[in-house]
C-alpha positions in Angstrom: 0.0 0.0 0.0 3.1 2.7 0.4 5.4 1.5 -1.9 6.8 5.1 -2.1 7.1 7.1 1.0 7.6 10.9 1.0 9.9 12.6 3.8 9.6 15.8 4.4 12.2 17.2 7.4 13.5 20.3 8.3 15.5 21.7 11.5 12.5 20.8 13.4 13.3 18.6 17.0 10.7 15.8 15.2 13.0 15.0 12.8 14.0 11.5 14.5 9.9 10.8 15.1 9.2 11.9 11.1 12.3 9.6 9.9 11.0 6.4 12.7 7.7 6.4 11.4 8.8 6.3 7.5 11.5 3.6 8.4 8.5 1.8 9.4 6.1 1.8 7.0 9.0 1.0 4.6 9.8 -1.9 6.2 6.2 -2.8 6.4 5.5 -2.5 2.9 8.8 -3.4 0.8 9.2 0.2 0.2 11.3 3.0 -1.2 11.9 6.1 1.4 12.4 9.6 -0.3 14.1 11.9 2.3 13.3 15.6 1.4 14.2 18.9 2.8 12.8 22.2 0.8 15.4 25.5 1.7 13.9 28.8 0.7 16.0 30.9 -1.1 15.5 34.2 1.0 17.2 36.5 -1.6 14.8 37.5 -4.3 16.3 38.2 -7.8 15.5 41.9 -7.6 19.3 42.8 -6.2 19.4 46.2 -4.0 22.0 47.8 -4.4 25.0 46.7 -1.9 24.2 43.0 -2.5 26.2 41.9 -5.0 25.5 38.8 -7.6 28.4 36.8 -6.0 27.1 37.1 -2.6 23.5 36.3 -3.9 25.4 32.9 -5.1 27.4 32.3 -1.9 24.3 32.4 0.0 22.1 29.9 -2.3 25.0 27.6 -2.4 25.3 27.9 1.1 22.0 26.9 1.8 22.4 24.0 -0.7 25.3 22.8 1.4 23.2 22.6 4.1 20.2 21.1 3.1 22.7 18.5 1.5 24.0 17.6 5.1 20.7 17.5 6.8 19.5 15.0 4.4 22.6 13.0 4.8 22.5 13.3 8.9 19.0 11.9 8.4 19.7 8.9 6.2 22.3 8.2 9.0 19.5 8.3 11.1 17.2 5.7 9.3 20.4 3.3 8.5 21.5 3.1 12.0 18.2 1.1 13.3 16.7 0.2 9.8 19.6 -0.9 7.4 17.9 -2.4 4.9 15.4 0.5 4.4 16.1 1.9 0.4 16.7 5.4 0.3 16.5 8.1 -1.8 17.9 12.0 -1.3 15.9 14.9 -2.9 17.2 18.9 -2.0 14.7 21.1 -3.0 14.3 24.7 -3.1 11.4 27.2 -2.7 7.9 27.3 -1.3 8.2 24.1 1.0 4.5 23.1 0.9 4.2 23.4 -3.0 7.5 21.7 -3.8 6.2 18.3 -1.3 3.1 18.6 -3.1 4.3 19.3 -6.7 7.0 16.3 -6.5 5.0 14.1 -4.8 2.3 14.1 -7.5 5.1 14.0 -10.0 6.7 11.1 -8.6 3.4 9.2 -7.6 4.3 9.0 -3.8 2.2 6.6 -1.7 2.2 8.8 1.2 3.9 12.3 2.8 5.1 11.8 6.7 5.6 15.5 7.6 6.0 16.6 11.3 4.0 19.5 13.0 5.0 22.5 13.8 2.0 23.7 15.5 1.5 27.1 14.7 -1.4 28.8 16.7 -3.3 32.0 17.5 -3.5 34.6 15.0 -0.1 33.3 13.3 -1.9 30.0 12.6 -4.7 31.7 11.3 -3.2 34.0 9.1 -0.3 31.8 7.7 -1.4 28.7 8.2 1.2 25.5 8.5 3.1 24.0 6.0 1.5 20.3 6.9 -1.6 21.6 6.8 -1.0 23.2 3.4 -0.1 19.6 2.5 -2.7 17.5 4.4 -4.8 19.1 2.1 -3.6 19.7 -1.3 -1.6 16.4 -1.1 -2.2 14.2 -4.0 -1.8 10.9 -2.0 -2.2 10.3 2.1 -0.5 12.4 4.9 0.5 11.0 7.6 1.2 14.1 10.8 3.4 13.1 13.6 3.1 15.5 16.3 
């Protein structure tokens, strides 16, 4: 039934719990674990004045470098208690609900485990949460751990 399971982390503490619960319906189901962490490039193309091109670069590549390591801490993470768990690595960049929703609809995921962040009050209200964006536009299941 999830043959193709969708991982979405980020610098939250649930990281471990998200990963766990993934490694586990994996196991369960012969299937392939997609790891994915979306960065946001914070610099938008229109350039003030005293930012130069190179530094715009520096930055984006610098928050490629580090999306590349959190996915590779995390498939640490799965390997140490689930080593025959098939992985897959997948850096993104922009909105982080639309990319999880855009690539798992264009890779036919089974399922999206996504942790939540919780956002409440009038930030909740106004902004929303990126797993609630996902739980529902998602083209396949969600699974939320909290």
């Amino acid at each position: 039934m999830f043959e193709k399971i969708l991982v979405a982390i980020d610098e939250s503490d649930l990281n471990d719990k998200i990963l766990e619960a993934a490694a586990e319906l994996a196991s369960l189901n012969n299937g392939i674990v997609t790891i994915v962490n979306v960065h946001q490039n914070p610099i938008a193309p229109a350039y003030p004045y005293d930012v130069t091109r190179d530094y715009v670069k520096t930055v984006n590549e610098g928050l490629v470098k580090d999306s590349e390591a959190r996915l590779e801490k995390a498939k640490e993470t799965v390997v140490t208690k689930h080593p025959e768990c098939e992985i897959e690595l997948v850096s993104l960049a922009g909105n982080p609900a639309d990319q999880m929703i855009e690539y798992a609809e264009k890779t036919n995921q089974s399922v999206i485990v996504i942790g939540s962040r919780g956002l409440r009050g009038i930030k909740g209200m106004l902004l929303g949460s990126v797993s609630s964006k996902i739980a529902q536009a998602a083209p396949c299941q969600v699974l939320i751990i909290h």
